[in-house]
C-alpha positions as CSV (number, residue, x, y, z in Angstrom):
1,X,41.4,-31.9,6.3
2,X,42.7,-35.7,7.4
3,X,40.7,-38.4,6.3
4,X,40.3,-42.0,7.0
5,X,40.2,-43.5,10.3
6,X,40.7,-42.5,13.9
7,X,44.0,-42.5,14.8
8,X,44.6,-45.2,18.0
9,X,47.8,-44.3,19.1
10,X,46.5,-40.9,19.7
11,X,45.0,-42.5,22.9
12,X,48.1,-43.1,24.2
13,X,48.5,-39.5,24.9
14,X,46.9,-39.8,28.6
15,X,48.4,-36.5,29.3
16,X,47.1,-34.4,26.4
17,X,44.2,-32.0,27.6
18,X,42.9,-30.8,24.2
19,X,42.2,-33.1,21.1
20,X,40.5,-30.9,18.6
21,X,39.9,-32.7,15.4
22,X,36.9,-31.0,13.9
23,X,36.3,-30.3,10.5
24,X,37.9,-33.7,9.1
25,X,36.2,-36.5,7.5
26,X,37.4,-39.3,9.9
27,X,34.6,-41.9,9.0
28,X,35.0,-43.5,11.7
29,X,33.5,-44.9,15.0
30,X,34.6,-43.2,18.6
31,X,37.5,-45.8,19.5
32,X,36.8,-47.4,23.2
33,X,40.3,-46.3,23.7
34,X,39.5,-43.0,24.0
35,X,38.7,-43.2,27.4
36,X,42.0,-43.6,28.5
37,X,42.8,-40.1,28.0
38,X,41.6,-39.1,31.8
39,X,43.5,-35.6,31.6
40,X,41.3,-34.5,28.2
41,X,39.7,-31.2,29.2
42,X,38.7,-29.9,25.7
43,X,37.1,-32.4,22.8
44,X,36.7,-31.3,19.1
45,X,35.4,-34.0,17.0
46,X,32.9,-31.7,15.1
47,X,31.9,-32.2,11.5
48,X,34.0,-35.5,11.3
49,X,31.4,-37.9,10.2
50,X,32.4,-40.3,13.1
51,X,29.5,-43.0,14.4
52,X,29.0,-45.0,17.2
53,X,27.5,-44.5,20.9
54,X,29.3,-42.6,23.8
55,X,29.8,-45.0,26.5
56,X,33.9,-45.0,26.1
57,X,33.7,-40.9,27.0
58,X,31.4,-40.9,29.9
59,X,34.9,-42.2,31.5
60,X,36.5,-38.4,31.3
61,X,35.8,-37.1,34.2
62,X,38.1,-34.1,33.7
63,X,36.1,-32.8,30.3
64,X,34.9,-29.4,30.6
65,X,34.0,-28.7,26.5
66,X,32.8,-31.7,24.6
67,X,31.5,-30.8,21.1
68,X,30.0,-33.8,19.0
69,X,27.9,-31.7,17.0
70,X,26.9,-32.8,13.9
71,X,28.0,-36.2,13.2
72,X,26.4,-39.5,12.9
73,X,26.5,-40.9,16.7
74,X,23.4,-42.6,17.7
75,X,22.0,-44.5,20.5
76,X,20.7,-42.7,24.5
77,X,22.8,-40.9,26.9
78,X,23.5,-42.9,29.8
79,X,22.8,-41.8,33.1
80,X,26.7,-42.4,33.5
81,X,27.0,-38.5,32.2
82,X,26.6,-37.4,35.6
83,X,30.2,-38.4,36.4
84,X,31.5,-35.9,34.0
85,X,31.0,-33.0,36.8
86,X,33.4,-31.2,35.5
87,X,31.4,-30.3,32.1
88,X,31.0,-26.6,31.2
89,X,29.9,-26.8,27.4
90,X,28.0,-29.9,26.2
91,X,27.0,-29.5,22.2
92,X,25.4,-32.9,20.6
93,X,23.1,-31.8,18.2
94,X,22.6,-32.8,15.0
95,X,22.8,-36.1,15.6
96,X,20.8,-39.1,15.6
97,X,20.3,-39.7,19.6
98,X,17.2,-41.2,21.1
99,X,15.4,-41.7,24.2
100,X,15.6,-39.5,27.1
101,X,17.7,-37.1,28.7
102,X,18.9,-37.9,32.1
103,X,18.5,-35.3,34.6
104,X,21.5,-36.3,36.1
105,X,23.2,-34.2,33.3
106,X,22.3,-31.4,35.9
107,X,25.0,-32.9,38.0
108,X,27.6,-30.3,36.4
109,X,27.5,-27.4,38.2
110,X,29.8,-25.6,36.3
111,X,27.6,-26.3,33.4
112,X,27.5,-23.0,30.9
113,X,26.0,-24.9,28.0
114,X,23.6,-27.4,26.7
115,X,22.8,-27.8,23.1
116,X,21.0,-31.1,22.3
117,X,19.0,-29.8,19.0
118,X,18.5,-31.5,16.1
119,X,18.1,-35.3,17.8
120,X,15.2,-37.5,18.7
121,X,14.9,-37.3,22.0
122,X,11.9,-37.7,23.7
123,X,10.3,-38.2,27.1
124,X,10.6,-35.4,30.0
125,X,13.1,-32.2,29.5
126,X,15.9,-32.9,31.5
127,X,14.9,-30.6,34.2
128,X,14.1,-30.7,38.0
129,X,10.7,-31.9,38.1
130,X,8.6,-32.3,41.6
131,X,9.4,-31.0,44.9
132,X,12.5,-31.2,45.1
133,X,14.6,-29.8,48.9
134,X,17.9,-27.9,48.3
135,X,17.8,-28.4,44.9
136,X,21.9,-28.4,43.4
137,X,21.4,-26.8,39.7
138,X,23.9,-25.3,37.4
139,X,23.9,-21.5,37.9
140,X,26.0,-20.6,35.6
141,X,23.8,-22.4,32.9
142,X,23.2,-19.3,30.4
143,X,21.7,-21.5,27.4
144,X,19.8,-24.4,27.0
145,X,19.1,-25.5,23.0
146,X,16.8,-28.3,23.1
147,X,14.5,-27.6,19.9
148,X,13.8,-30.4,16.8
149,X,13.6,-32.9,19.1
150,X,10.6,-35.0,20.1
151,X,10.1,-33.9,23.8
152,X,6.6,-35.0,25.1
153,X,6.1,-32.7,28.4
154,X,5.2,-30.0,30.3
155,X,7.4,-27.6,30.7
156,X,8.1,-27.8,34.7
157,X,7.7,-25.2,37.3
158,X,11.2,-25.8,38.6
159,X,12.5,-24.3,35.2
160,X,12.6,-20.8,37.5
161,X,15.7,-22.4,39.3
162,X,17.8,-21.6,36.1
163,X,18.1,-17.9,36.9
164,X,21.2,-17.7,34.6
165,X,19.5,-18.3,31.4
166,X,20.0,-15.9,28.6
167,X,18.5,-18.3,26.0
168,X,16.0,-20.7,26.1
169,X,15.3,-22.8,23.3
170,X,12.6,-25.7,23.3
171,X,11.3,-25.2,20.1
172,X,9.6,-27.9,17.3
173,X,9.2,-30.6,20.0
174,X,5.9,-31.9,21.4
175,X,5.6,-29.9,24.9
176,X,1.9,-29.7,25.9
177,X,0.1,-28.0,28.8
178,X,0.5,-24.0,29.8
179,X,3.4,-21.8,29.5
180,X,4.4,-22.2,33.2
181,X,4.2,-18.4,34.9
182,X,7.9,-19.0,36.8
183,X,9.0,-18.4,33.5
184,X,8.7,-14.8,34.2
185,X,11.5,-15.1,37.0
186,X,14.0,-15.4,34.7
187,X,15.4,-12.0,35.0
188,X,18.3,-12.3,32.8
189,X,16.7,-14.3,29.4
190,X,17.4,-12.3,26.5
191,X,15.8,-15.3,23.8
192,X,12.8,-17.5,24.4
193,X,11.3,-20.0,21.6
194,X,8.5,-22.2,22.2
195,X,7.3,-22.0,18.5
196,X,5.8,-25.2,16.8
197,X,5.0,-27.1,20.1
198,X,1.3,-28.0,21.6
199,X,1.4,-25.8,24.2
200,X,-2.3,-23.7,25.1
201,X,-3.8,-21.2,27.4
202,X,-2.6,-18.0,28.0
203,X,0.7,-16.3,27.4
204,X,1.4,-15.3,31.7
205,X,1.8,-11.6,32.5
206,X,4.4,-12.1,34.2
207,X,6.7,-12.1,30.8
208,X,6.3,-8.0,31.7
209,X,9.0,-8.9,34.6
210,X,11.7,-10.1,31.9
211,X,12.8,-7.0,31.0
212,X,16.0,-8.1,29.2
213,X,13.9,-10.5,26.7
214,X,14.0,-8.9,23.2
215,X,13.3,-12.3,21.1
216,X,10.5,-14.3,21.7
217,X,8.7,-16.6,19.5
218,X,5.7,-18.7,20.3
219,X,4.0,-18.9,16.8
220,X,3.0,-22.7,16.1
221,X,0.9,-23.1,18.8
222,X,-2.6,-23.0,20.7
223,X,-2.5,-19.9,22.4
224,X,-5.6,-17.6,23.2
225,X,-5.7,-14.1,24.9
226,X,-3.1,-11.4,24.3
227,X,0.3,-11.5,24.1
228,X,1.0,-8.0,24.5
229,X,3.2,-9.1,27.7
230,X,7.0,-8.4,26.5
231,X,8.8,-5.2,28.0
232,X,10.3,-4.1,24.7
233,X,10.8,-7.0,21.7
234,X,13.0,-6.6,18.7
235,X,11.2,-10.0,17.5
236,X,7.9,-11.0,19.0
237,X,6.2,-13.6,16.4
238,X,3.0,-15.0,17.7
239,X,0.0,-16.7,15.9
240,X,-1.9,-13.5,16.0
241,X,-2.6,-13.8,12.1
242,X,-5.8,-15.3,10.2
243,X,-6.9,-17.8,10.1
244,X,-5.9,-19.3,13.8
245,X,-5.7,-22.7,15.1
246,X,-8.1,-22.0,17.8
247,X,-10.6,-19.8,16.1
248,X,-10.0,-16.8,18.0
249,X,-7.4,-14.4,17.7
250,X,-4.6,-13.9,19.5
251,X,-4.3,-10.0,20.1
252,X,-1.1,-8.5,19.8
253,X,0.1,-5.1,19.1
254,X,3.6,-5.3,20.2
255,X,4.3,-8.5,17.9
256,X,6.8,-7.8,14.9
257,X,5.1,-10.9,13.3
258,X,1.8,-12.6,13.2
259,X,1.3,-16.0,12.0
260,X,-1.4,-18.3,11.1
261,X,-2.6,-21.7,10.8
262,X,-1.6,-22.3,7.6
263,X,2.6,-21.6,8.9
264,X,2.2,-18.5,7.1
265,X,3.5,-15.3,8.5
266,X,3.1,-11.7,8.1
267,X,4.8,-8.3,9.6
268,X,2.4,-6.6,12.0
269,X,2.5,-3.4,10.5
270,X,0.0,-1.0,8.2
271,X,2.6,0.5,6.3
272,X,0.7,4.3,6.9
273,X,2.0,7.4,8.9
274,X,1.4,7.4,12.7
275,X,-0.9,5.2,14.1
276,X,-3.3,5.7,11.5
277,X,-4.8,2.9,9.6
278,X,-4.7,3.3,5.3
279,X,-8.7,4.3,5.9
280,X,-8.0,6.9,8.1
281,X,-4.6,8.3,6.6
282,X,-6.9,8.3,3.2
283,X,-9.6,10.6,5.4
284,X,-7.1,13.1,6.8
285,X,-5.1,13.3,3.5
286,X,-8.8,14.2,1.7
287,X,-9.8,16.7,4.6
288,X,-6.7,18.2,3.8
289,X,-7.0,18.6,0.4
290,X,-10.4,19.9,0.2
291,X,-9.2,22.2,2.3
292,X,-6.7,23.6,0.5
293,X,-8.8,23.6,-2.3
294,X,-11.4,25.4,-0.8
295,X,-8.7,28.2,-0.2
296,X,-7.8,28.2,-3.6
297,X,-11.5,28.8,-4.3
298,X,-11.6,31.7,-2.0
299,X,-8.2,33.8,-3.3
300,X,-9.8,33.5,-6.8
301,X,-13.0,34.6,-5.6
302,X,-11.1,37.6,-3.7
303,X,-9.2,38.2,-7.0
304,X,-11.7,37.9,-9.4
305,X,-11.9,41.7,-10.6
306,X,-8.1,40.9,-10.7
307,X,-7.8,37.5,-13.1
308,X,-8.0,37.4,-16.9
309,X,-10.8,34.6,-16.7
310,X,-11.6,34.9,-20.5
311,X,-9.0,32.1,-21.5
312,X,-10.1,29.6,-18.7
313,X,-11.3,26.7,-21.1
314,X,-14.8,25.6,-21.1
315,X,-16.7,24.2,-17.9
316,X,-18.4,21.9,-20.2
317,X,-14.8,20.3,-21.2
318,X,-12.8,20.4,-17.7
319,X,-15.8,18.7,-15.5
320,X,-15.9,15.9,-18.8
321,X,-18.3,15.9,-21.3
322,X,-18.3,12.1,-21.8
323,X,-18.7,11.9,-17.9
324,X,-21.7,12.2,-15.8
325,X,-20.2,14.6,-13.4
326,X,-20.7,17.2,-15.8
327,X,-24.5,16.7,-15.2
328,X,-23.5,18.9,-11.7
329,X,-23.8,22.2,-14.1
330,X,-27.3,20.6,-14.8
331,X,-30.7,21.7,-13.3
332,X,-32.1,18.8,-13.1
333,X,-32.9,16.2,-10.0
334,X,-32.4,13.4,-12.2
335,X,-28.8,14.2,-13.7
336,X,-28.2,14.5,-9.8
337,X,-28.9,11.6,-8.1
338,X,-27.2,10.0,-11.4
339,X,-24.0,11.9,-10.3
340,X,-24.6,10.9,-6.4
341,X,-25.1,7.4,-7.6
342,X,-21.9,7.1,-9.9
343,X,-19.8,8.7,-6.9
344,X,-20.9,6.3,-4.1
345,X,-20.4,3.4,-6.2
346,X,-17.0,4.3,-7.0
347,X,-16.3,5.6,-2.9
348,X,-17.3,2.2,-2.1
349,X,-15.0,-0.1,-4.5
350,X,-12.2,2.6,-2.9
351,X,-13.2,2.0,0.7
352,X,-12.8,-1.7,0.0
353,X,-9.8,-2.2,-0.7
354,X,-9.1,0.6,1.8
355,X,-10.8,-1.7,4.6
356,X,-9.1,-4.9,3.2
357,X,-5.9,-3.1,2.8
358,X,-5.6,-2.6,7.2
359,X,-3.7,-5.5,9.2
360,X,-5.7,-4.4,12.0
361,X,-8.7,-6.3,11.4
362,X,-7.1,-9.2,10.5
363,X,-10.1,-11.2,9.9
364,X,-11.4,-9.0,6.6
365,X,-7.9,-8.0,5.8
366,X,-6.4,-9.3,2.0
367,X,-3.0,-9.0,3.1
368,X,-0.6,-11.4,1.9
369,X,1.2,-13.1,4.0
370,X,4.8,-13.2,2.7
371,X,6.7,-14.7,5.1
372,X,8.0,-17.8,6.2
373,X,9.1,-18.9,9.4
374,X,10.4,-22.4,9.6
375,X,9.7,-24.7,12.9
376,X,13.3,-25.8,12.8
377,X,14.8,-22.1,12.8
378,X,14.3,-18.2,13.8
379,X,15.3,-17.2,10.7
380,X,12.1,-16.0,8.4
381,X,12.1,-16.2,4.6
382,X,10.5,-13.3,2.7
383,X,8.6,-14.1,-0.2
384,X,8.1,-10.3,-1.5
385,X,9.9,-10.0,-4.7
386,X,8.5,-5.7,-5.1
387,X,11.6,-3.5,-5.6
388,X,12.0,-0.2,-6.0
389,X,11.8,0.1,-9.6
390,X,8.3,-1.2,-9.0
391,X,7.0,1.5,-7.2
392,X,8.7,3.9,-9.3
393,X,6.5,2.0,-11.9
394,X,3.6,2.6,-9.9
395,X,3.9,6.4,-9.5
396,X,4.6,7.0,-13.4
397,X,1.1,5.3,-14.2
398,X,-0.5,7.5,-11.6
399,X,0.9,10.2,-12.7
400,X,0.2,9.5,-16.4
401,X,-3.1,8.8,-16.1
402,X,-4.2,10.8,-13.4
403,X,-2.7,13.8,-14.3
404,X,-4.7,15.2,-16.4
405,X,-8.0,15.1,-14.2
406,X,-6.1,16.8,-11.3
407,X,-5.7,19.7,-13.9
408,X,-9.0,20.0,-14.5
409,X,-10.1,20.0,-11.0
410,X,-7.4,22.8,-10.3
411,X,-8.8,24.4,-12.8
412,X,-12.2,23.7,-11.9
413,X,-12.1,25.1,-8.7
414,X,-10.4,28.1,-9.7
415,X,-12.9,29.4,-11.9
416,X,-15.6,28.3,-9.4
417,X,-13.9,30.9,-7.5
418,X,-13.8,33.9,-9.8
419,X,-17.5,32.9,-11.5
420,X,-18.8,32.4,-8.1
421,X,-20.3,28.9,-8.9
422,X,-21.0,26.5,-6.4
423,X,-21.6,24.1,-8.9
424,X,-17.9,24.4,-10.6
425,X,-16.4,23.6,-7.0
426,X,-18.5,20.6,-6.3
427,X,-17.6,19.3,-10.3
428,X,-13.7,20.0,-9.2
429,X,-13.9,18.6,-5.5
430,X,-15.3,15.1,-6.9
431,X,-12.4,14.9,-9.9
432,X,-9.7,15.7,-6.9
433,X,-10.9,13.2,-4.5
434,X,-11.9,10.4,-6.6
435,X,-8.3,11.1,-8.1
436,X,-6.8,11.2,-4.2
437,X,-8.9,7.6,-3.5
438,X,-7.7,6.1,-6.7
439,X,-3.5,6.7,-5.6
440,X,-4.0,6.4,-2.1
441,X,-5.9,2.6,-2.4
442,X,-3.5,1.6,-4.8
443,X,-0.2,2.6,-2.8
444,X,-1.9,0.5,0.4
445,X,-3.2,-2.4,-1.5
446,X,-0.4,-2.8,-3.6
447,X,1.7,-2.9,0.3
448,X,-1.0,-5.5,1.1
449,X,-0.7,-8.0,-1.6
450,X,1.7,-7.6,-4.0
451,X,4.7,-9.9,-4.2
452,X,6.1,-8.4,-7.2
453,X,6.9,-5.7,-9.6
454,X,3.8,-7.0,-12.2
455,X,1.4,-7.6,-9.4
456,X,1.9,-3.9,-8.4
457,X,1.3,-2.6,-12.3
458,X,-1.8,-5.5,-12.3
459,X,-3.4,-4.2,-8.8
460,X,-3.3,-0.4,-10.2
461,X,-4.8,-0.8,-13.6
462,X,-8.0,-2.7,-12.1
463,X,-7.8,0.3,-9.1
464,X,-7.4,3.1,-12.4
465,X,-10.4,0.9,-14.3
466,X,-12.6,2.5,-10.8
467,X,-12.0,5.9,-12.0
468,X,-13.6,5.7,-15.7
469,X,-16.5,4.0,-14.0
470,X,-18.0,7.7,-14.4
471,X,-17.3,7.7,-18.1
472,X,-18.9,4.0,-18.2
473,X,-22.1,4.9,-17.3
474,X,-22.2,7.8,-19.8
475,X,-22.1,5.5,-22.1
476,X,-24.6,3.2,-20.7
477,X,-27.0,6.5,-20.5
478,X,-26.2,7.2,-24.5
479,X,-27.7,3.6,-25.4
480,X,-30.2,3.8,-23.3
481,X,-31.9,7.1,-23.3
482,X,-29.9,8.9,-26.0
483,X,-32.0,12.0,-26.2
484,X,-32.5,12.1,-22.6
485,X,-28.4,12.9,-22.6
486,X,-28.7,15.1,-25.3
487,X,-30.7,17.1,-23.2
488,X,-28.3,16.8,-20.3
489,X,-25.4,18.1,-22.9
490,X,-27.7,21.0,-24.1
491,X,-28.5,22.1,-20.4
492,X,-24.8,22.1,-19.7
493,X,-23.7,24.6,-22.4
494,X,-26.8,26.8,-21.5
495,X,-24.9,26.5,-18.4
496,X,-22.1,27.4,-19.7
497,X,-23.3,30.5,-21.6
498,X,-25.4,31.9,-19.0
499,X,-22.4,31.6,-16.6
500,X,-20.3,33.6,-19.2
501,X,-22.8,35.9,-20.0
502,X,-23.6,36.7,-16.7
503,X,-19.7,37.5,-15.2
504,X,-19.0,39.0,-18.9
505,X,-22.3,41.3,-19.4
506,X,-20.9,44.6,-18.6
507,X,-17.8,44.2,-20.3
508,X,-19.3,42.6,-23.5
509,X,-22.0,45.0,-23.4
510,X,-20.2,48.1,-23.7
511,X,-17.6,46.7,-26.0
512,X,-21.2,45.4,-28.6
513,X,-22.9,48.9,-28.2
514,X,-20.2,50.9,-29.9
515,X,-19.8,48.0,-32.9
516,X,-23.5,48.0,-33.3
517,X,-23.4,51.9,-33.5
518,X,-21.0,52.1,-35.9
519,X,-22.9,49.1,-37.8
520,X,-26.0,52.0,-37.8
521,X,-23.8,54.9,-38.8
522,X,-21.3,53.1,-41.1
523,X,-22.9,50.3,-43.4
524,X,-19.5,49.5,-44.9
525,X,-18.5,49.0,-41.5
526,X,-16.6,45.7,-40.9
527,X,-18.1,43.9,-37.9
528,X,-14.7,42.4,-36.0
529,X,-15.9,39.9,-33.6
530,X,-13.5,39.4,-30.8
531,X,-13.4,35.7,-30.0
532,X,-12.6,36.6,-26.2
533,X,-16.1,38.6,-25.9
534,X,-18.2,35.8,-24.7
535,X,-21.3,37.6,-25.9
536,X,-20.4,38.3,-29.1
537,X,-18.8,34.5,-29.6
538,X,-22.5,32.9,-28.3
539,X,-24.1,35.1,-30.5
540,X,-22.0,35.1,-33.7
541,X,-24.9,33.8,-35.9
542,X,-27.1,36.7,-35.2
543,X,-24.0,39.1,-36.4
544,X,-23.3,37.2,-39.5
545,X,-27.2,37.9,-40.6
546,X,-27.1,41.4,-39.7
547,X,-23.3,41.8,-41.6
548,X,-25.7,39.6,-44.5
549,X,-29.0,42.0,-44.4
550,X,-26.4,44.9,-44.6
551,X,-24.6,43.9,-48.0
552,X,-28.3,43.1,-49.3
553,X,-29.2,46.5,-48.1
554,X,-25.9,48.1,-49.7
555,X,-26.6,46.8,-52.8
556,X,-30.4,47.3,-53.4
557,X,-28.6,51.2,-52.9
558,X,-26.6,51.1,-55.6
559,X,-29.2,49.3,-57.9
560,X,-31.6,51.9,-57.0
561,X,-29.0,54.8,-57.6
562,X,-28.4,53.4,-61.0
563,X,-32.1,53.4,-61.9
564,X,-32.0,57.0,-60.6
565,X,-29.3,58.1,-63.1
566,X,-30.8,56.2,-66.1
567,X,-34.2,58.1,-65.4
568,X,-31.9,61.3,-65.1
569,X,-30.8,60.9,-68.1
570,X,-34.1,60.4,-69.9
571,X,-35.3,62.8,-68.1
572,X,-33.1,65.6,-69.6
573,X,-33.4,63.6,-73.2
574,X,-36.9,64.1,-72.6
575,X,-36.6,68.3,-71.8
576,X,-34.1,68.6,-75.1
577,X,-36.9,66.9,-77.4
578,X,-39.7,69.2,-76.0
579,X,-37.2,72.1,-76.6
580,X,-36.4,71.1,-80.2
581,X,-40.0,70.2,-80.6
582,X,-41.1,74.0,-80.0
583,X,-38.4,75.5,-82.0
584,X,-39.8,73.2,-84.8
585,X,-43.2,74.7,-84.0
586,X,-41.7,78.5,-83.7
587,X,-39.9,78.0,-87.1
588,X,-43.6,76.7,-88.7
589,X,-45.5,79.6,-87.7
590,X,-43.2,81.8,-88.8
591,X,-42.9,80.7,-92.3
592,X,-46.7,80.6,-92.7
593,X,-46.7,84.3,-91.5
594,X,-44.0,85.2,-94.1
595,X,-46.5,83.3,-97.0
């Protein structure tokens, strides 16, 4: 762009109606010359670094845009701007003006525009202000941009004579007093800021009548009530966060944004389905598990004559035999108020963060607020750093480590069903919903106060540390009354075997009964246990002695058949002596008788 100074001869040109030099580096001051050019209409001296007062342009008369903005000018406006009638667009902001604003800057009634932002000007807006008859205003006047300046007032009633307004901007200045109710006559606003000012009271009803305002901020200040007043906001930021300047909370449910005291600023929102709150979305989502898993428990009940339940693994092993839950197979008082004790404990750490997890009640809530929304802007800055990837993260540790104890409860529940045992179904309905409560308060609280993808992996593995809390006290009960839990673990299996022996008797008696006939008949029968027969596998050891007394049995036989040949055998020696023995005596006699 040109540099260097402003060019003089250039106010020679007292014909030219447009001088647009914006975007240049003129380092300059505005030349007094300048107000010779009487037929300028249009002004551009944007972004050119120039200095100096405007005393030498008050003399344009004619001037229907001038656009100073951003530069280094300085010094008041004169009331001399009232003799440039002809003004439609007036931009000085960013600038280094003091003092007040003349009202007679009003004087334009062709006025479209007025943007004094960015400045220090102070004193009274530059507005009607008292009773004023046949008041002349601009009514073509669709925005006014008077925030970052230092504007001491009230905001005046007479501010309902600007019925052409479509943005109002009076933010980060010093206004004090009540949000004037004629505010609400301004049919046509479409953006309102206040934010950052002193104003208090109420927010007026009347803000129901605007129906075209869709942006409103009025964080940053001393309001009390509820704001709940705008037809239908895109962005409605108010200071209806915690902790508030007053003490009291502003109430407001149809705010995109809530703010605090400490400029911190949060989206109004619970991040659940409906209108329900993460408590009560946890509720309905557990009702409606436990209902499903109560029909589960009813088909496998139905279908029990139906299911091949001898490969179902142990009770024992699927409600956790390092847990105290499995003390629910257990007949004893004791090992149930231990089980009732461990489970409230862990419902209330999940309720907690639950509760704390809500934007609704502010006031408990942890939420973090991640947002920030400068005085000097409407633009908010979001802190939160969570991407996808750490949510993704998320469900992959659910799943790995929760996984498994939604098997078991499945599984639990289904052969509940088919063993008809109450017990079983309560052991499966507390895996499932501690394992429900452990996701579910880890989704919301991670939406509540993590800022990035660590924090979300940090949150859940102190949320998955609630889950083993169970497993925890086990262990606590093993140093503490060790043989008091060995009898818990003993009552279980008995438990266990009665349950199998009771759904299994007819089928594992008449499969026994011929075995153990054939054990009478056949002694060189083999016994064959079969490891589904859940009789025969609780009562192994008594089959192994009777298989033992069999082969002790089989072989005193044979022993005492081998002693029964032996004395055969001497037996007969025995009858062939005798024989001998009498022929001897036969062939005696007879020789004597022959002598």
């Amino acid at each position: 762009g040109l540099g260097g100074g402003f060019h003089r001869k250039l106010t020679y040109l007292q014909n030219l109606e447009v001088l647009d030099l914006g975007e240049n580096q003129l380092v300059d001051r505005i030349p007094q010359e300048i107000g010779k050019m009487i037929s300028l209409k249009k002004l551009e001296l944007h972004n050119t670094l120039i200095e100096g007062q405007l005393q030498s342009i008050y003399n344009l008369t004619n001037l229907e845009i001038l656009n100073l903005t951003n530069n280094f000018l300085g010094g008041t406006i004169e009331t001399d701007i009232g003799n440039m009638l002809k003004l439609e667009k007036l931009d000085l902001s960013f600038n280094q003006f003091t003092g007040e604003v003349p009202g007679h800057l009003l004087n334009a009634i062709s006025l479209r525009e007025i943007v004094l932002s960015s400045n220090r000007f102070t004193g009274k807006l530059p507005l009607i202000r008292g009773k004023v008859k046949n008041p002349v205003v601009p009514k073509h006047l669709s925005r006014m941009i008077l925030g970052n300046n230092e504007f001491e007032s009230s905001i005046p009633k007479s501010i309902e004579l600007m019925k052409g307004l479509k943005e109002l901007r009076l933010e980060n200045n010093k206004l004090s007093g009540r949000i004037p109710e004629q505010l609400g006559n301004l049919k046509h606003l479409e953006l309102m800021s206040l934010h950052y000012n002193q104003l208090i009271g109420t927010i007026p009803s009347e803000f129901i009548n605007m129906k075209n305002l869709t942006r409103v901020y009025l964080h940053g200040n001393q309001l009390v009530g509820t704001a709940d007043f705008i037809y239908s906001p895109q962005e409605y930021i108010t200071d209806c966060g915690f902790p508030s300047v007053t003490g009291k909370l502003l109430l407001c449910d149809s705010c995109t944004i809530c703010c605090n005291s400490r400029e911190e600023c949060q989206s109004n929102q619970n991040y659940t389905v409906g209108a329900l709150t993460p408590l009560e979305f946890t509720l309905v989502m557990s009702g409606g598990i436990c209902g499903f898993y109560i029909f589960l428990f009813l088909i496998s009940y139905v279908m029990r004559s139906k299911v091949n339940h001898r490969y179902i693994l142990d009770a024992l092993e699927l409600s956790g035999s390092a847990s105290v839950y499995h003390f629910v197979i257990c007949d004893t008082i004791m090992g149930w108020l231990v089980v009732l004790t461990t489970l409230s404990f862990q419902i209330t750490i999940f309720y907690a963060y639950l509760k704390t997890s809500s934007f609704e009640d502010k006031e408990t809530s942890d939420w973090v607020y991640a947002k920030r929304c400068p005085p000097n802007g409407l633009e908010c800055e979001d802190d939160d750093d969570t991407t996808t990837l750490g949510w993704i993260s998320l469900f992959l540790v659910m799943l790995t480590y929760l996984m498994t104890d939604i098997v078991k409860g499945s599984k639990l529940i289904f052969r509940a069903g088919i063993l008809s045992s109450l017990r079983l179904f309560v052991a499966g309905i507390i895996l499932l919903i501690i394992t429900v409560l452990a996701i579910l308060s880890s989704y919301f609280y991670n939406r509540a106060t993590a800022l990035s993808n660590t924090e979300i992996i940090l949150n859940s593995v102190i949320l998955l540390f609630t889950t083993d809390i169970d497993e925890w006290v086990h262990r606590l009960l093993f140093y503490l009354h060790p043989k008091w839990l060995e009898k818990m673990m003993h009552d279980a299996r008995c438990f266990q075997s009665n349950l199998d022996g009771t759904s299994d008797k007819k089928d594992d008696e008449s499969n026994i009964e011929p075995q153990i006939d054939s054990l009478t008949k056949n002694p060189n029968h083999s016994f064959n246990i079969n490891p589904d027969n859940a009789f025969l596998r609780d009562h192994s050891f008594l089959i192994d002695k009777i298989e033992m007394s069999t082969s002790s049995i089989q072989t005193m036989e044979d022993k005492l058949n081998a002693i029964t040949d032996r004395l055969n055998k001497i037996e007969s020696g025995a009858k062939k002596s005798e024989a001998a023995q009498r022929r001897r005596s036969t062939y005696a006699d007879l020789v004597v008788m022959s002598s």
